[in-house]
C-alpha positions, 0 to 999 in steps of 0.5 A: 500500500502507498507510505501513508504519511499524513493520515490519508490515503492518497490513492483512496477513492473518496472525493473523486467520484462525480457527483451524478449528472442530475438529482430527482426527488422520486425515482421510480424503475418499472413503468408496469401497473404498478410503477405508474400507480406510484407514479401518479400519486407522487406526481400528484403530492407534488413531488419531481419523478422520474419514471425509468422503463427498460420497454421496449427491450431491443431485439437484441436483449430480446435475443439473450432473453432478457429480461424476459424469457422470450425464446427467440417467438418475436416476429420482425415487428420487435426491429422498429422502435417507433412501432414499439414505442406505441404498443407499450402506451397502447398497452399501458394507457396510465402512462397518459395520466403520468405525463399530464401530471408531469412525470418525466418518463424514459422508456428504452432506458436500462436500470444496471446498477443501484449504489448506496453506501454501505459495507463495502462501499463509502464513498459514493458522494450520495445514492445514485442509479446507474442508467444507460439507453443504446447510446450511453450510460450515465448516473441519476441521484435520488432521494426516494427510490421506488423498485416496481422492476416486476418478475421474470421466468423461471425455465427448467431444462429438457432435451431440446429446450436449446433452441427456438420455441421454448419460452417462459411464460412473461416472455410469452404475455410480453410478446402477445399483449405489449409488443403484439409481436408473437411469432407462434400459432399452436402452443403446450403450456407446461404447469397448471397452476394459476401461472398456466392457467393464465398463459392458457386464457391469454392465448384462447384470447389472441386466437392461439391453438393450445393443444395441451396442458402438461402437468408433472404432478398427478392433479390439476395445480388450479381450478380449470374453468369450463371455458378451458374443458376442451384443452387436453389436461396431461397430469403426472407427465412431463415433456421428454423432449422438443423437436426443432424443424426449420423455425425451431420446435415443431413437435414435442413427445411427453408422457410418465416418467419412465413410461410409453411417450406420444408426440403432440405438433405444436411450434412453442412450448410455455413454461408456465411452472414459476416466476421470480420477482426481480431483486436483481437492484436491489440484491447488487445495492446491499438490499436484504432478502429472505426466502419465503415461497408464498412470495415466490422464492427470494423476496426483499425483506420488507416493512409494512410500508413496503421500505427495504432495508437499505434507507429511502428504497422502496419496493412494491409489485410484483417484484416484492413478492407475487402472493402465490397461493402455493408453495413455489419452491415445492411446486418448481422442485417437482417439476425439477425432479420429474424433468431430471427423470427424462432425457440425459446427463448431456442436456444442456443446463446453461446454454450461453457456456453450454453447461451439462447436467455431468459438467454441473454435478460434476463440478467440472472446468468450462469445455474450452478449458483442459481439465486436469484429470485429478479434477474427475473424482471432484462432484457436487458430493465432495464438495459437501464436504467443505460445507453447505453448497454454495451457487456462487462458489459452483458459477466460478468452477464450472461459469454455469449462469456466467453467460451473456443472459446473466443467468436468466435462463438457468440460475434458479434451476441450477439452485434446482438441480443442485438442491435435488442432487445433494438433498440440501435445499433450499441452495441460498441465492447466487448474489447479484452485481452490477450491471445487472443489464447486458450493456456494451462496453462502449456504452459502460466505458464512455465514463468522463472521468475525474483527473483525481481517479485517473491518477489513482489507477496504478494503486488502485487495490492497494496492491503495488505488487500486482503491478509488477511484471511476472517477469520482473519478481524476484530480481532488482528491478522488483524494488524499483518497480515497487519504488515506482508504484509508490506514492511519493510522499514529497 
């Protein structure tokens, strides 16, 4: 570390970060229902808002499947942005009301990142949200900050999920209700709790053929209407697996666990069998969690008033719990249990670092790495040895939900899988860091920074000695590299 002579750390980064390009009073990040309710009221209290909405998501995103699970069902329609711009104030007319009021609304704009000072971090000169559009990324203070950042799929692997026409269940209602760019005719919505049931309603809705509901377990999750009795219900089966044609999925084979299969034609399978609310903000800004699956899985901890734990955030919607009348985290282990029945240990997991099942339990180094061959003996069971699974520890040896969804595809059934694997659920949640958004470089890196943090860079950890070349340690020059490194104290 830099001679501290005078009591201060000059190569520290207090001070020197800029201050944000703005400050609002309320800033609001979701414009579904929910957020522009709370946008309005505040509006109406007098109060300067800022209304930030990721939608309308670029094709792009839409190709990682961010951030919803769209499987690759948009028609081209998602390619104009003036076309998109419309459906999303079609579909939310509330958007009017907040605009008359006053609030300033930005849609197409991505929240990546939320930074309080807590643990870890105290140097931020106030609390700021990281935003970005297809342009640039900048930084907005604020004094109350509202997260209505809603839910997001929950998909669980097969033979064959890989490829177009598999999609989850937000996904689906994004495509088909917002953005009126739904690329598919004849559907099998997989699960039939209230979740399926609602994918099944909103597709009789749009003219779309639902030619099966496929449930793992014996009976029906929800209570299926008369309007719903034509619709073959499958119970105790699951899909074996999904067979692509020239657009993706063109049939699909279910049937028992282990027993005879039949074919159904279809072009996308839904999965419908969970959401989770999306505390990606607010887990990457310090926020406490705990797991309550009437709420859907990790929820932010919450007072009554909806305040988190970190001051002056707030959340509310869906994203603070999506009151399920069924235990969620049974209900996906079921499912969970019932698909790892089928197919084999070569079934993709993580599609973006193309993960297995075999490299997963195994515990084994990413395909283009060599693996050593005393990793062999090495599997999710030695691992319990050392202690309690740990999801983050399993991302870093085998970079399962490393990839460029961010794990949107895959971090909850790797938790699954792992936890069906070991007995030892529930496996505690893989943490969350900024950028919780896949954004370019050019975007992120477009940073005018101050003079005073430039400086810094060289000690920027502390660490002098990792600045010496590998080639250099050991010798004379050693010493003078880390002269070099050193702050003078003159």
């Amino acid at each position: 570390m830099p001679p501290n002579f005078d009591g201060i750390d000059r190569a520290a980064i207090n001070g020197k970060l800029p201050r944000p390009e703005r400050t609002v009073q309320v800033l609001i990040i979701g414009a579904g229902p929910a957020g522009t309710a709370a946008a309005i009221s505040e509006a109406k209290s007098g109060a300067e808002v800022l209304l930030v909405d990721e939608n309308p998501v670029s094709a792009s995103l839409m190709g990682l499947d961010t951030p919803l699970y769209f499987g690759g069902r948009m028609t081209t329609a998602v390619q104009r942005q003036e076309r998109m711009l419309e459906q999303i104030f079609a579909s939310n007319p509330a958007l009017e009301e907040a605009l008359d009021l006053g609030v300033e609304v930005a849609l197409a704009t991505y929240a990546w990142g939320a930074f309080v000072n807590g643990p870890g971090l105290a140097a931020m000169p106030q609390p700021v949200v990281g935003l970005a559009n297809e342009e640039r990324a900048w930084l907005v203070g604020f004094d109350k900050l509202i997260l209505a950042t809603g839910a997001r799929d929950i998909p669980l692997a097969f033979p064959g999920w890989d490829q177009p026409g598999v999609m989850g269940a937000g996904g689906f209602a994004a495509l088909v209700e917002r953005y009126d760019a739904f690329a598919g005719r004849r559907i099998v919505v997989l699960g039939s709790g209230e979740l399926g049931l609602k994918t099944v309603s909103l597709a009789r809705a749009k003219g779309l053929e639902v030619v099966a509901i496929v449930e793992a377990l014996p009976q029906a999750q929800a209570m299926v209407g008369s309007d719903l009795a034509d619709i073959p219900l499958l119970t105790g089966q699951v899909i074996h697996s999904a067979y692509s044609g020239l657009n993706g999925v063109e049939r699909i084979s279910v049937g028992p666990v282990g027993g005879p299969t039949r074919e159904l034609s279809c072009d996308t399978v839904v999965m419908s069998i969970g959401m989770a609310p999306a505390v990606e903000l607010l887990n990457a800004a310090g926020g406490v969690l705990v797991l309550d699956s009437q709420r859907g899985g990790h929820v932010p901890l919450l007072t009554s008033q909806g305040a988190t734990t970190l001051p002056n955030v707030f959340v509310i919607g869906d994203s603070a719990g999506l009151g399920t009348p069924q235990d969620s985290q049974s209900y996906q282990m079921a499912w969970m249990r019932a698909l790892l029945g089928v197919g084999d240990e070569q079934v993709i997991v993580c599609q973006c670092e193309e993960v297995t099942r075999a490299d997963l339990l195994g515990v084994q180094p990413p395909n283009y790495l060599q693996r050593p061959e005393k990793l062999a003996g090495r599997d999710v069971h030695t691992l319990l040895a050392d202690g309690p699974i740990n999801q983050d520890q399993i991302k870093r040896l085998t970079r399962a939900c490393m990839g460029a969804c961010q794990a949107r595809r895959c971090r909850e059934q790797v938790a699954l899988t792992l936890a069906c694997a070991t007995q030892s659920a529930p496996i505690p949640l893989a943490g969350f860091r900024a950028p919780v958004r896949p954004l370019p470089l050019k975007v992120l890196a477009d940073w005018d920074e101050a003079a005073a943090m430039t400086a810094g860079w060289d000690v920027w950890f502390g660490i002098p000695s990792q600045w010496v070349p590998y080639v250099d340690i050991g010798t004379e020059r050693e010493a003078a590299q880390m002269v070099t490194f050193s702050e003078d104290p003159a």
